[in-house]
C-alpha positions in Angstrom: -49.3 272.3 32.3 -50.8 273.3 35.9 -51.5 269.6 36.7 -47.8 268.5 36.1 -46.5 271.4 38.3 -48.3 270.6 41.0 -47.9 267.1 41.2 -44.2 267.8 40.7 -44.6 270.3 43.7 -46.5 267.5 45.6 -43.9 264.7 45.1 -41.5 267.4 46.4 -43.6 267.4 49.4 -43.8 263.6 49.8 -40.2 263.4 49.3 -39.1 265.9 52.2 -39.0 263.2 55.2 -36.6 261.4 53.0 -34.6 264.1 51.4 -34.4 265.9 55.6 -33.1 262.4 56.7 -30.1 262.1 53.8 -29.0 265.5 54.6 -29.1 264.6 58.8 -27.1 261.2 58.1 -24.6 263.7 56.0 -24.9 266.3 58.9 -24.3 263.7 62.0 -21.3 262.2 60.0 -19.5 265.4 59.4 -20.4 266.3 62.9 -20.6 263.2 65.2 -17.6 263.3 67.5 -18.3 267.5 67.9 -21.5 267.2 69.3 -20.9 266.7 73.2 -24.3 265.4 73.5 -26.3 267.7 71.7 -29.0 266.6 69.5 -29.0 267.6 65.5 -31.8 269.2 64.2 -32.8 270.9 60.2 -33.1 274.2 62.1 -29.6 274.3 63.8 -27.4 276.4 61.9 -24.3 274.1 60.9 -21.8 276.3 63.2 -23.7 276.2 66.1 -23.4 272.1 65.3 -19.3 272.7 65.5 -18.3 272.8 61.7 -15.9 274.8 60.9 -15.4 276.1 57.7 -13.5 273.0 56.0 -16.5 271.1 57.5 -18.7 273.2 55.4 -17.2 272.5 52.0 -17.2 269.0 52.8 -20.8 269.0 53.2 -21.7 270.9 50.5 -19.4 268.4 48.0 -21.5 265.4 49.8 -24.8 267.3 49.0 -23.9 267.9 45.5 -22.6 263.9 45.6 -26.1 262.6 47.4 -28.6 264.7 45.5 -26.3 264.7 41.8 -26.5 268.5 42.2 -24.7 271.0 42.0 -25.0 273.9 43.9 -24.4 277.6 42.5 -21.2 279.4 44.1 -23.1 283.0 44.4 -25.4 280.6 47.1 -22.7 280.0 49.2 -22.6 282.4 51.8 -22.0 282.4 55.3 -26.2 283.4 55.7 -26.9 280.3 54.1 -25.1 278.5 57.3 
């Protein structure tokens, strides 16, 4: 059982490059006429990028779309942004 955690965790690993750049391309689309020339990064927090809070819920729907997720209501907080 070990083994098929940890090459679960390891394909999780593998899979970050991709899975970091679907979330930028959802990011820079939400975000793209806001940005006056600043650069997006996965360590900017989302306001600091210009969404506002309408933004937010549209990114989270278009995470839970991209990844066929869905994402608990009690994560939701402002923290998490």
């Amino acid at each position: 059982m070990t083994s098929s955690r940890t090459s679960r965790f390891e394909r999780a690993a593998m899979d970050r490059p991709i899975i970091e750049q679907r979330v930028m391309r959802i990011i820079e689309a939400i975000v793209r006429d806001k940005l006056d020339g600043r650069v997006v990064s996965m360590q900017a927090p989302l306001i600091e990028l210009g969404m506002a809070s309408v933004d937010m819920v549209n990114f989270l729907l278009q995470i839970e779309e991209e990844f066929s997720i869905q994402i608990p209501t009690r994560l939701v907080t402002p923290a998490n942004f």
